[in-house]
C-alpha positions in Angstrom: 0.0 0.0 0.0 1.4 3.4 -0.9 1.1 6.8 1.4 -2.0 8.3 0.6 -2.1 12.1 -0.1 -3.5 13.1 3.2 -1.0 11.6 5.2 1.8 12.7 3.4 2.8 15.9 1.7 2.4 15.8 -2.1 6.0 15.9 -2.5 6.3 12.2 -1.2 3.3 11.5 -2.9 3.6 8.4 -6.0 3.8 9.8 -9.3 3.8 8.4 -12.9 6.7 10.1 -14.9 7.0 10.1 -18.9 10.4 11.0 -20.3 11.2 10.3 -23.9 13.9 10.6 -26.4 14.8 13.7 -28.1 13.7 12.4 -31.5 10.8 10.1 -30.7 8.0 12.2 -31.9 7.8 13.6 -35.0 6.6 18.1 -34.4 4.3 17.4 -37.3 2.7 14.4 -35.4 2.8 16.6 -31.9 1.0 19.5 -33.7 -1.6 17.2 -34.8 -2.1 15.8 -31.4 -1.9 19.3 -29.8 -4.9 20.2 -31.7 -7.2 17.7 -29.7 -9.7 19.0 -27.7 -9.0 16.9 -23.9 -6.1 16.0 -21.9 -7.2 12.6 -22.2 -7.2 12.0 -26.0 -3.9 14.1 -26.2 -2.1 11.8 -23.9 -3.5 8.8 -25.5 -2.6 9.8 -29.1 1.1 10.7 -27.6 1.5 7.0 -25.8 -0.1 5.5 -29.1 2.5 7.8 -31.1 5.4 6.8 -28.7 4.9 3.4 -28.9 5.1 3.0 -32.8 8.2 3.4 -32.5 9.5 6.6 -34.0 12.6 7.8 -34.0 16.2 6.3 -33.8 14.8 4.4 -31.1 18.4 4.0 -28.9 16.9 2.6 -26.2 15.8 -1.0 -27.8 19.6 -1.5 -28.3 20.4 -3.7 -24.9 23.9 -1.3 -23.6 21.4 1.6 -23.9 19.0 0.2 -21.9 20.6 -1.0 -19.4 22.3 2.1 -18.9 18.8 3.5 -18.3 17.3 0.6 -15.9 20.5 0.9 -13.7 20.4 4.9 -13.2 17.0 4.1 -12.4 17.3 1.5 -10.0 20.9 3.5 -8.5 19.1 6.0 -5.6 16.3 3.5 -5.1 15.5 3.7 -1.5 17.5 6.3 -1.3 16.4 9.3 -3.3 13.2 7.4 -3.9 11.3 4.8 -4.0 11.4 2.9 -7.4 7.6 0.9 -7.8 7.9 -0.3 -11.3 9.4 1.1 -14.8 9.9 0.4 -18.1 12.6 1.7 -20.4 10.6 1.3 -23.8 12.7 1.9 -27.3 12.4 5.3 -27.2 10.6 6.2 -23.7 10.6 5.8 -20.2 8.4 5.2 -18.1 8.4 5.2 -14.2 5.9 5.2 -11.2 7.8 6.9 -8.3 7.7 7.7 -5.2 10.4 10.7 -4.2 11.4 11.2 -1.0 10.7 14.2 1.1 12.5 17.1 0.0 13.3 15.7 -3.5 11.4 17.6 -6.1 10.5 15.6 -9.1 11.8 18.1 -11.7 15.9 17.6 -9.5 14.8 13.7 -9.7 14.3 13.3 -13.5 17.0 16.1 -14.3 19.5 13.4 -12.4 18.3 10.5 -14.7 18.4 12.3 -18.0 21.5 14.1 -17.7 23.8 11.0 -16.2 22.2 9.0 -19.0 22.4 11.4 -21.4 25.9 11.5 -20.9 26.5 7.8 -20.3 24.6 7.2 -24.1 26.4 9.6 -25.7 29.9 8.1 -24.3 28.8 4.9 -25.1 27.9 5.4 -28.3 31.0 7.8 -29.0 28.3 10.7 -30.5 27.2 14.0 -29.4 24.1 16.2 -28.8 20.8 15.9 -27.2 19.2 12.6 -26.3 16.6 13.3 -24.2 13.5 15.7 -25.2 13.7 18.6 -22.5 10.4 18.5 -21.0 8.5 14.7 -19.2 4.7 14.1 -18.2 3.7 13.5 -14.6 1.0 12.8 -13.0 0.2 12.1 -8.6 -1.6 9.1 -8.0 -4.8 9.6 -6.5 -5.4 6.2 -5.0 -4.8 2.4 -4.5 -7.0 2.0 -7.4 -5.0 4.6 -9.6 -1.3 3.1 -8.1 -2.4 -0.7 -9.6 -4.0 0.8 -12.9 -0.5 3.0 -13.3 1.4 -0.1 -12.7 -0.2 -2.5 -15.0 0.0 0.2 -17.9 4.0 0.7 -17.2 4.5 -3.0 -16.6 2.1 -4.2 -19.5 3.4 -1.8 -22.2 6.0 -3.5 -23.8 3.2 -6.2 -24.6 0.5 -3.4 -26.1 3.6 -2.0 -27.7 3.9 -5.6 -29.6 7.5 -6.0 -28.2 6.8 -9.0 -26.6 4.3 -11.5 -25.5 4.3 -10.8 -21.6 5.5 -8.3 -19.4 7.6 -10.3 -17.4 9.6 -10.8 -21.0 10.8 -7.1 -21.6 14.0 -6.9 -19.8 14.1 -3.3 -18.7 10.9 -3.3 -16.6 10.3 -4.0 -13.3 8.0 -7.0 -14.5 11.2 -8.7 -15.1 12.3 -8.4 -12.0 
């Protein structure tokens, strides 16, 4: 069971982060999207977008990944608390829980610029690698945890990258 919102300040309250590569959506595609009318539809057309598979896609090649997971999984349970993730081929996503005085703009500036430097080292380039700005959303509930979860967990799956969760090796279903 996570800490609900009225025991806890929001700051150590779970939240579902988005993060995504630099060049993973097309601006033609995002100005198309942009011009739906709710914050719904938007953020299903950019997950649907997303996990097409645009882009250079670094993050399906296995070094890259792994780079990714292990940032990830470095300052858990110490920073924060790490409740499940997926680095997807050209997307991350991760359901959170920050420790107190830890904002989540200083938590996924720490993961994107270590990897971002890791990735370009590794794959002896230069330049951006991460697109500047992530989603987030608190999590309301117990029911809205379990339903964040499953999507992270069960993505690689709707994605058509494999045929169960526990299969994608850079999620916490693997695990």
């Amino acid at each position: 069971m996570w800490p609900r919102s009225a025991d806890v300040p929001s700051a150590t309250q779970p939240q579902s982060i988005t993060f995504r590569l630099a060049d993973s959506l097309p601006r033609e595609a995002v100005s198309r999207v942009l011009a739906d009318e709710t914050s719904a539809l938007r953020r299903e057309r950019f997950e649907a977008l997303l996990d097409a598979g645009r882009g250079e896609c670094l993050l399906a090649r296995a070094e890259i990944g792994a780079i990714v997971q292990n940032a990830l999984l470095h300052f858990d349970e110490v920073r924060y608390s790490l409740h499940a993730w997926c680095v997807m081929p050209n997307h991350v996503h991760v359901l959170v829980t920050p420790a107190r005085g830890l904002s989540l703009s200083a938590m996924v500036h720490s993961w994107k610029s270590f990897t971002a430097k890791a990735i370009n080292a590794a794959m002896d380039r230069r330049g951006a690698v991460w697109f500047e700005e992530y989603f987030d959303r608190a999590i309301r509930d117990d029911e809205h945890f379990a339903a964040a979860q499953s999507y992270i967990e069960y993505n690689p799956v709707k994605a058509g990258l494999c045929a169960a969760p526990e299969d994608w090796p850079f999620s916490s279903a693997a695990r």
